[in-house]
DOKE-115856 format. One record per residue: residue in one letter; x, y, z negated of N, C-alpha, C in turn. Coordinates in steps of 0.001 Angstrom, whole numbers, padded with zeros to 6 digits, always signed. Atoms other than C-alpha are relative to their C-alpha. Example, Ala and Ser with C-alpha at 12.3 -4.5 7.8 and 13.67 -1.06 7.14 Angstrom:
<zakols>
a+000890-001190+000000+012300-004500-007800+000900+001200+000000;s-000820-001190+000060+013670-001060-007140-000770+001090-000730;
</zakols>
This chain:
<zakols>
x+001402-000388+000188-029400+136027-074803-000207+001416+000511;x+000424-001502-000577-030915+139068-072941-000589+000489-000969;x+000277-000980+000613-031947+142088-074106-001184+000277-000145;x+001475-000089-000135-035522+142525-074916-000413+001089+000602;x+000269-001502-000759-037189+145046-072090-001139+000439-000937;x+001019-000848+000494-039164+147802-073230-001634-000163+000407;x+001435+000573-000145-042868+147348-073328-000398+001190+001399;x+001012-001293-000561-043426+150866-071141-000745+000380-000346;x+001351-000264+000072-045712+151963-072740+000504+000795-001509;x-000679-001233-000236-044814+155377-074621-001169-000064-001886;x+001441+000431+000997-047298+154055-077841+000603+000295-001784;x-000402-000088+001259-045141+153952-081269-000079-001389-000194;x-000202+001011+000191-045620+150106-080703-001390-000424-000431;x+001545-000393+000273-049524+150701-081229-000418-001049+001634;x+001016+000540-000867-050326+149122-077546+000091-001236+000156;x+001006+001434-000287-051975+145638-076743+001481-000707+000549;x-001852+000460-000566-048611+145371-074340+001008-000519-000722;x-000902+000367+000631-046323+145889-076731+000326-000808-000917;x+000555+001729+000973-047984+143265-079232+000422-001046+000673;x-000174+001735-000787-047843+140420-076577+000847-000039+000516;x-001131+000564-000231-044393+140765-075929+000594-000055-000931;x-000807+000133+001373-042958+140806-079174-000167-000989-000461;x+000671+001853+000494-045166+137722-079383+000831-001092+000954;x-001173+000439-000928-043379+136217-076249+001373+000375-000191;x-001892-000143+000505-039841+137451-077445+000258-001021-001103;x-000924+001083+001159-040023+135586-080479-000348-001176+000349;x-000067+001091-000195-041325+132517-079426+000965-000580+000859;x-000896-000215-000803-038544+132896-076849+001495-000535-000590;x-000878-000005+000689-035997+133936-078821+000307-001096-001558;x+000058+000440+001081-036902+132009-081979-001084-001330-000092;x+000952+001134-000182-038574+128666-081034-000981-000821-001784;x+000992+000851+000853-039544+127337-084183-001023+001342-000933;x+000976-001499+000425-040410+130801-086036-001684-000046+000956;x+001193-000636-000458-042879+131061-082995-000941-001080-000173;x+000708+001083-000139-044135+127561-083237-001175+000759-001665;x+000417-000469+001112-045135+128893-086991-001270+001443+000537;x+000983-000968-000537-046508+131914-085713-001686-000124+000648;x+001340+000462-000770-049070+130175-083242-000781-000512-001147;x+000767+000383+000848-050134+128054-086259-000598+000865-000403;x+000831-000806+000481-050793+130939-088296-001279+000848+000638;x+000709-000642-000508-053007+132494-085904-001006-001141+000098;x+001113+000366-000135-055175+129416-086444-000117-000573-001783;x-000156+000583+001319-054745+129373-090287+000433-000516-001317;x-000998+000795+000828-051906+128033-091496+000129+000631-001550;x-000101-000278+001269-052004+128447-095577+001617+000569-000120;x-001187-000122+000244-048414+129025-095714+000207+001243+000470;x+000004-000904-000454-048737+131928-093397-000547+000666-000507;x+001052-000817+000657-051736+133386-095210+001168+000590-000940;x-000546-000528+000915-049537+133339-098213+001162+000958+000209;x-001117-001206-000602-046331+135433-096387-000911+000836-000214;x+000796-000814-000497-048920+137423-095404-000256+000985-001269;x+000347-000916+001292-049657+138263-098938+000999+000554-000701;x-001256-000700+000627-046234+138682-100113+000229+001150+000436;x-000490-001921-000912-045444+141349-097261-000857+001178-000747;x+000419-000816+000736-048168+143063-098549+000082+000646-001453;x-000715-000434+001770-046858+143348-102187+000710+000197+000820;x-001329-000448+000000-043830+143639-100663+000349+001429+000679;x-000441-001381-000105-044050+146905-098927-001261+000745+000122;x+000806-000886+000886-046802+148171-101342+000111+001619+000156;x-000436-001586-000217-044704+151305-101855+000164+000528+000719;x+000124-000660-000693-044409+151924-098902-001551+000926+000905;x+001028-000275-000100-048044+152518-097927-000353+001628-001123;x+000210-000796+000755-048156+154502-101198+000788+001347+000604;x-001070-001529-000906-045194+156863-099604-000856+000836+000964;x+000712-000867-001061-047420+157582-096457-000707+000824-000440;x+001168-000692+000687-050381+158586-098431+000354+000815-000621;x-000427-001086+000977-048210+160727-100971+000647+001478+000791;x-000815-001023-000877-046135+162222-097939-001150+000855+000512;x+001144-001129-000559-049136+163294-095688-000595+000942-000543;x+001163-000803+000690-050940+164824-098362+001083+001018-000666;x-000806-001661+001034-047956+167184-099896+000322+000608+001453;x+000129-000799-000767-047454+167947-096330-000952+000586+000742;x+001195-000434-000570-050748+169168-095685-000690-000338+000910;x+000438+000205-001620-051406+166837-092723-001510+000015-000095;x+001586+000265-000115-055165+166521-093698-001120+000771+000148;x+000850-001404+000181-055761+170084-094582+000243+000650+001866;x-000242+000074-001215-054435+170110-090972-000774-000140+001320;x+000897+000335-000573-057020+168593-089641-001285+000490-000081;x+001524-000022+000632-060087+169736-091432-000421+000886+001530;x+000914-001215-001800-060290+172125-087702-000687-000836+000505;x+000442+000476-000922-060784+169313-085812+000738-001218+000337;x-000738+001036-001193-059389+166565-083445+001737+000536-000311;x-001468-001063-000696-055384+167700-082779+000682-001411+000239;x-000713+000627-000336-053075+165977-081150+001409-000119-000592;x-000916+000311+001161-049727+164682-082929+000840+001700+000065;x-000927-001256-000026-047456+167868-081297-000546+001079-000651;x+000848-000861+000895-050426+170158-082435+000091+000062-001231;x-000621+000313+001524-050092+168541-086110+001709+000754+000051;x-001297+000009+000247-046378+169018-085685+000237+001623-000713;x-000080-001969+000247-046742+172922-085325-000518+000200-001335;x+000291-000408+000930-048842+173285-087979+000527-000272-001116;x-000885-000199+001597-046902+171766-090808+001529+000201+000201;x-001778-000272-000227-043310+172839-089075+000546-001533-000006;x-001067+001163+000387-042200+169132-089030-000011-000616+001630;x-000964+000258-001574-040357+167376-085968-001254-001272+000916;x+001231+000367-000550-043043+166123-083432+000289-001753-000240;x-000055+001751+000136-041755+162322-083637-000322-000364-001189;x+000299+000308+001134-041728+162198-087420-001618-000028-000568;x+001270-000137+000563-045184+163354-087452-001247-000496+000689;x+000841+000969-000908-046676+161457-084425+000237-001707-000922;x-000273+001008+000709-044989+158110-086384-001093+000236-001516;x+000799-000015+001702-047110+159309-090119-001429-000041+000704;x+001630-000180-000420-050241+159965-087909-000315-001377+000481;x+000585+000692-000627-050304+156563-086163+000508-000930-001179;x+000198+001166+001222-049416+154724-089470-001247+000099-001166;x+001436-000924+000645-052128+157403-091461-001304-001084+000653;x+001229+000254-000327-054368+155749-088599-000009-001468-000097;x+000137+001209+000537-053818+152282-089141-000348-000790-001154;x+000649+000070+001323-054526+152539-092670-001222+000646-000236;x+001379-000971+000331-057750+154417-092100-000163+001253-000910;x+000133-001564+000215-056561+157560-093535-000634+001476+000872;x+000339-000258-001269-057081+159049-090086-000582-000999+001087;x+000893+001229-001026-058735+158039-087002+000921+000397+001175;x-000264+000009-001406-057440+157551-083441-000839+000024+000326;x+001221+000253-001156-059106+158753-080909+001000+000425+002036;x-000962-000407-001523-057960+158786-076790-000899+001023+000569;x+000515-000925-000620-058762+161885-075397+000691+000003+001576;x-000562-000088-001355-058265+163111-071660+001618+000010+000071;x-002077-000288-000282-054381+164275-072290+000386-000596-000945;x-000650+000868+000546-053541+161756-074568-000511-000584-001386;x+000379+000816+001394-054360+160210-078140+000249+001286-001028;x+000296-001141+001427-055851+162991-081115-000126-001037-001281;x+000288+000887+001148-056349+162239-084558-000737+000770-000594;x+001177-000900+000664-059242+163364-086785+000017-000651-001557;x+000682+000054+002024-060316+162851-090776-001093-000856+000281;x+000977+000963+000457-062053+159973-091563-000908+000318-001489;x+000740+000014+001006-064560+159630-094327+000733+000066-001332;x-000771+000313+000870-062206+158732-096796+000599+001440-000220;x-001021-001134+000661-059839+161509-096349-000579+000808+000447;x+000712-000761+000513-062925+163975-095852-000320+000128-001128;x+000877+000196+001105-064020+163178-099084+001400+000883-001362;x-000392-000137+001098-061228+162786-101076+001929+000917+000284;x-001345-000328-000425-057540+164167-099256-000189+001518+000339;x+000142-001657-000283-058879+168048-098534+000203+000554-001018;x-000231-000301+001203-057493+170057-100848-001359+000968-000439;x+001179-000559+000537-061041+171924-101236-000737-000639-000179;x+001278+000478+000533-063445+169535-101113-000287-000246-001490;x+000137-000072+001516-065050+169121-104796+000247-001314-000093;x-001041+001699+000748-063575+164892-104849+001247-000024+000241;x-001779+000203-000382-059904+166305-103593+000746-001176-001625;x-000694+000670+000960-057671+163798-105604+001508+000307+000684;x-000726-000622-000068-055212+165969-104384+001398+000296-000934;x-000854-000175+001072-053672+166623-107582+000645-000749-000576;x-000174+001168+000610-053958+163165-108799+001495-000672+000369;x-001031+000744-000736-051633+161938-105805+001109+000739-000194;x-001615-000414+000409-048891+164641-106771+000332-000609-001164;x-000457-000040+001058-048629+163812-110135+000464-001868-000172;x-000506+001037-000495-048669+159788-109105+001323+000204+000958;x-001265-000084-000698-045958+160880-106392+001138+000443-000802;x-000770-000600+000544-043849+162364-109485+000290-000664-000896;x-000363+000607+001577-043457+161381-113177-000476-001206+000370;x+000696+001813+000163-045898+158085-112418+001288-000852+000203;x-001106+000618-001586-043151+156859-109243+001039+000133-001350;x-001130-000066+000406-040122+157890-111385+000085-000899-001186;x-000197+000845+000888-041255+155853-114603-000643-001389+000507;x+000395+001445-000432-042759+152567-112369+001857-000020+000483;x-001452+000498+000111-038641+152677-111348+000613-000701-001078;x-000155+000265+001028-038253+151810-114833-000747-001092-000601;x+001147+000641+000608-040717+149298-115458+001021-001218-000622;x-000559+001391+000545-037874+146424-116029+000433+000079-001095;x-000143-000727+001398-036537+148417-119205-001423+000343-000956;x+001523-000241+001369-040451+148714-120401+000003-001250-000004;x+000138+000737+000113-040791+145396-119794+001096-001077-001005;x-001150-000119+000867-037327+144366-121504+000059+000413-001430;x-000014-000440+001121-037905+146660-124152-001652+000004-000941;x+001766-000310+000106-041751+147060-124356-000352+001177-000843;x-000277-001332+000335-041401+150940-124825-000098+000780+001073;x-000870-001151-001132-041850+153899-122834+001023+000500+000767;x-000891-000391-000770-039484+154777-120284+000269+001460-000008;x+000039-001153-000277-039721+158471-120210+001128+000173+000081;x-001386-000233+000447-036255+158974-121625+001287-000067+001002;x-000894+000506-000817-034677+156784-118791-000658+001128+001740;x+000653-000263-001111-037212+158171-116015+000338+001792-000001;x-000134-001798-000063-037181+162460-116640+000961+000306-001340;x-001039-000560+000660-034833+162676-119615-000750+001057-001165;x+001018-000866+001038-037525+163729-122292+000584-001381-000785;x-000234+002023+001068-036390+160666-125393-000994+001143-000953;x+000836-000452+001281-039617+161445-127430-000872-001829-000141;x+000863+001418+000418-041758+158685-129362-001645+000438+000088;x+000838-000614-000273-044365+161188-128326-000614+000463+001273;x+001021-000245-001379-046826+160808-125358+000224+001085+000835;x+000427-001325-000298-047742+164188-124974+000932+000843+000158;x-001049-000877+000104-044522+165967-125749+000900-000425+001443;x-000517+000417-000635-043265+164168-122871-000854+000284+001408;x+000593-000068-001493-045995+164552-120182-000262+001641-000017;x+000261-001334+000104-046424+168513-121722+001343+000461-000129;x-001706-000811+000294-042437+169110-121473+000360+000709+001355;x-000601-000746-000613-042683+171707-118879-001767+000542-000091;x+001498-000393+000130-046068+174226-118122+000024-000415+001312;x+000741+000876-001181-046245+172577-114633-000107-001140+000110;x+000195+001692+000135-045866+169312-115668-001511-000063-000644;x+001216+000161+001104-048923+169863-118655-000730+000590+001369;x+001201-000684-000874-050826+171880-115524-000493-000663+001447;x+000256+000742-000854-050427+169380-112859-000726-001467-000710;x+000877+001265+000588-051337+166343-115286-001538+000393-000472;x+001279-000561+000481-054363+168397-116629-001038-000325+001496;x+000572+000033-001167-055638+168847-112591-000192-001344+000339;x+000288+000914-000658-055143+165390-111945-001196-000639-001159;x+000980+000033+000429-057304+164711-114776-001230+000315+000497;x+001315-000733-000701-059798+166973-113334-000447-000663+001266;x+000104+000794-001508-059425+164966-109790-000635-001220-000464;x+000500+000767+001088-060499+162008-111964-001355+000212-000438;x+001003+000549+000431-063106+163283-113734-001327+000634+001204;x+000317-000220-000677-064321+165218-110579-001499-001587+000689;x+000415+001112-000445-065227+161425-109208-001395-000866-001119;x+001006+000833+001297-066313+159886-112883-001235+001247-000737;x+000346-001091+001129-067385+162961-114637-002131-000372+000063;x+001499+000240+000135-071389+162355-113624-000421-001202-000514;x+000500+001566+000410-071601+158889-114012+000468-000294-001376;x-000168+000350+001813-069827+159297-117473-001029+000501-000978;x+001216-000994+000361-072310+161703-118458-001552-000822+000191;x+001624+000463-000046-075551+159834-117468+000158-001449-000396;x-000097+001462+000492-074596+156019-118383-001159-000355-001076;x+000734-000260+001336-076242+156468-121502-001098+001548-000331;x+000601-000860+000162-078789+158793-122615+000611+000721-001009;x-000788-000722+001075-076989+161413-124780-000613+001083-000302;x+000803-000636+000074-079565+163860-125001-000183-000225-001662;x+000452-000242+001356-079898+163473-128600+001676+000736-000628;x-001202-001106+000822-076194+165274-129282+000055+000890+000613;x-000164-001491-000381-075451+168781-129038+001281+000284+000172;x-001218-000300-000141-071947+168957-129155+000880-001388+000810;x-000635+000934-000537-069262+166398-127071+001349-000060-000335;x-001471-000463+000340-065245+166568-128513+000640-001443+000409;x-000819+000921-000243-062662+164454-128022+000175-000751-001420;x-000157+000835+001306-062400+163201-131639-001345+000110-000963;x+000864+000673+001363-064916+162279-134495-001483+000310+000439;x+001827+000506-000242-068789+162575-134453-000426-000823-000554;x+000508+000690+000555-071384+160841-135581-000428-001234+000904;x+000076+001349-000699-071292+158369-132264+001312+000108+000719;x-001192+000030-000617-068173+157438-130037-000113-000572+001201;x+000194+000405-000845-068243+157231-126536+001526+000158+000714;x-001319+000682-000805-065344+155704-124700-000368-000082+001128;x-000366+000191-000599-064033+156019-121664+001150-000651+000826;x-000557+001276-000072-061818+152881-120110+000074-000644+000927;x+000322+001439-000964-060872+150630-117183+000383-000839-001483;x+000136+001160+000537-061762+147632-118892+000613-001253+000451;x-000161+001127-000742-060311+144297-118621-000852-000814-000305;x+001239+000940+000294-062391+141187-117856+000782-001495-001384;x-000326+001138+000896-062436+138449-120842+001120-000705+000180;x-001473+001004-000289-058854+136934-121228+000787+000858+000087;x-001096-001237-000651-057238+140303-119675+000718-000852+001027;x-000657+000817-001434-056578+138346-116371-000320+001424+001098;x+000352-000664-000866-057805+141285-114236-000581+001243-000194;x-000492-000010-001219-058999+143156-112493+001435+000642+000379;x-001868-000475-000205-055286+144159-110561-000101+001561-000282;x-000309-001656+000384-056022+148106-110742+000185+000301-001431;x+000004+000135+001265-056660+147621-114342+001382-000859-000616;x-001337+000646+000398-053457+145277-115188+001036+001222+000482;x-000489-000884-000396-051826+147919-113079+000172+001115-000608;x+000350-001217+000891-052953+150927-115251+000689-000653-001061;x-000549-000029+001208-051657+148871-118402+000987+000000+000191;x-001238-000215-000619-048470+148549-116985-000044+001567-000269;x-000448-001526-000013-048582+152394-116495-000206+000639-001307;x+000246-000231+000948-049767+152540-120023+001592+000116-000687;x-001310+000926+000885-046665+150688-121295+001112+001570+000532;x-000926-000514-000683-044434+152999-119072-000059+001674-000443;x+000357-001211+000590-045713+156233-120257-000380+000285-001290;x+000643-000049+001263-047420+156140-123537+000245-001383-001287;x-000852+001307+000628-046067+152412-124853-001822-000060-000717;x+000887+001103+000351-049844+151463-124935-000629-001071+001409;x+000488+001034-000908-052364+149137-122785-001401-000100+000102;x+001532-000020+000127-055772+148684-121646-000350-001519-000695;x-000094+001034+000935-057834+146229-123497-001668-000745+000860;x+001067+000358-000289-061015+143760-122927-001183+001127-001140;x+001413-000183+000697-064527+144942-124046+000045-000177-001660;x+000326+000683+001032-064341+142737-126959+001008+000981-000818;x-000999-000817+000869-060881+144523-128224-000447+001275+000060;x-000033-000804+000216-062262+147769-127609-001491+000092-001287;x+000840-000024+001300-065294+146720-130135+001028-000154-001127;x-000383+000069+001147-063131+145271-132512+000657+001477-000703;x-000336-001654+000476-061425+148794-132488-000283+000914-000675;x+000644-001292+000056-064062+150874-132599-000619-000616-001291;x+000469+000529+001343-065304+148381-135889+000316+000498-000932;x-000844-000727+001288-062656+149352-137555+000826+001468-000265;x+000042-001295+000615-062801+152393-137344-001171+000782-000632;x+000931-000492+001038-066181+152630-138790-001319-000267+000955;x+001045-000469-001497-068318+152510-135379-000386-001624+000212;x+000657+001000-000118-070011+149130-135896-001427-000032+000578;x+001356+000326+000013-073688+149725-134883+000481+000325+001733;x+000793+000028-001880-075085+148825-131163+001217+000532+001161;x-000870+000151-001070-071768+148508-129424-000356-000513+001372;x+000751+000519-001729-072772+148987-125286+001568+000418+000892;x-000387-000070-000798-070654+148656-122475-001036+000089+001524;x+000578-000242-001523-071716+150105-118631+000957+000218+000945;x-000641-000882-001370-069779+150645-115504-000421+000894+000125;x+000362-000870-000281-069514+153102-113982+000127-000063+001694;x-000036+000031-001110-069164+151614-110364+001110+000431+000490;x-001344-000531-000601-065341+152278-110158+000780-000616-000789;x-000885+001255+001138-062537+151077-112374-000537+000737-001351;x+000259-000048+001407-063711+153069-115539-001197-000691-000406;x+001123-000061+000803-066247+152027-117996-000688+000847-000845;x+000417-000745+001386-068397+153604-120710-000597-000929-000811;x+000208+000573+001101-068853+152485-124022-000364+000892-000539;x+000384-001034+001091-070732+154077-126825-000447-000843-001475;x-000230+000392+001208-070912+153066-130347-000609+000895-001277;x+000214-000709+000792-072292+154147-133366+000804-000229-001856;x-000381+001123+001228-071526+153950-137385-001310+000189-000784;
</zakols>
């Protein structure tokens, strides 16, 4: 069997070329694989479903790009302008291949954009990561994604021991053994000061829409505990707790950190019943994964 020739074409595996021979190699090389292949390109259920596995299956890796670019500043990188990958390279000191390869995977995921200029292919800031990947703009979730790239990452390694045990991981993940949340996510002052910010990245996004849901104009004060009404904040799950996946996802991260879980609507009434907060239980979106709830007794 020969050697598969090079496409020519100088791309990262990005050009039209190099697609339609990889498509001709394997049907080549791998007759029935390609026979499969052709199907899928008109449908084939079986293919769909690969299709969906790969995607779970290298989840984390997507998550990596997004966590990498953004601690290496590639975005704040950009906010000049256009630049081309070697241009990027200079500016965050990293090796021009490594950082032409993050820019043309950045742009495939619509973190960045491709664009072909006269001397070769730039990349610019899309909407997305104008909005929310600059570490100044006022929706950076900047903070959010370190503190997901850190403690989150190190206790989802652990998830088969929460699941196993149905207990916090901390102990196994950073080497804090507390039966205590807080003592565990506040066991350093940059740990408590990076989880605080990503909060803030958070409520940066929610913070208005938590605030206006409801008319609250009749209290003067807002705390985190007691009052004479109780307004909750919550991804919610839908009836059953089948969904949605960001929300199953979050209880998972519940379990893994704090050894709790998100709940339906209904469980967060019964909750709030018994704790005294029976009158004119409301639920609202908020047009994202949280909700608001407010409650009275």
């Amino acid at each position: 069997m020969g050697k598969p020739r090079p496409s020519g074409r100088n791309s990262g595996g990005c050009g039209k070329g190099s697609a339609k021979e990889q498509k001709l190699l394997s049907r080549a090389e791998f007759p029935a694989q390609g026979e499969k292949m052709a199907e899928a390109a008109e449908g084939n259920p079986e293919d769909r479903d690969f299709r969906i596995l790969m995607d779970y299956t290298h989840g984390f890796m997507v998550s990596q790009v997004l966590f990498t670019a953004s601690d290496l500043g590639l975005f704040d990188a950009l906010a000049l302008g256009p630049m081309d990958a070697a241009a990027v390279a200079r500016a965050l000191g990293s090796s021009p291949r490594g950082t032409r390869l993050l820019l043309e995977t950045c742009a495939s995921l619509g973190l960045v954009q491709w664009e072909d200029g006269m001397g070769g292919p730039t990349f610019a800031l899309t909407r997305l990561s104008r909005l929310f990947l600059l570490a100044g703009s006022p929706l950076s979730q900047c903070s959010m994604l370190r503190y997901l790239a850190g403690t989150t990452v190190q206790c989802w390694g652990e998830l088969g021991g929460a699941v196993r045990e149905g207990r916090s991981q901390y102990a196994q993940a950073v080497g804090v053994a507390t039966w205590e949340p807080f003592k565990a996510i506040y066991r350093s002052h940059a740990e408590r000061l990076l989880f605080m910010q990503a909060l803030q990245d958070t409520w940066s996004v929610y913070g208005e829409r938590v605030l206006t849901a409801f008319d609250l104009s009749e209290f003067r004060v807002i705390c985190d505990i007691g009052g004479t009404a109780l307004l909750l904040v919550e991804a919610v799950l839908t009836p059953g707790g089948c969904g949605p996946v960001r929300t199953l996802l979050l209880s998972l991260t519940m379990l893994l950190q704090t050894q709790g879980r998100e709940r339906t609507e209904a469980e967060y009434q019964n909750m709030a019943a018994a704790a005294g907060f029976t009158r004119c239980f409301q639920c609202r979106p908020t047009g994202g994964d949280l909700n608001v709830m407010l409650t009275r007794k």
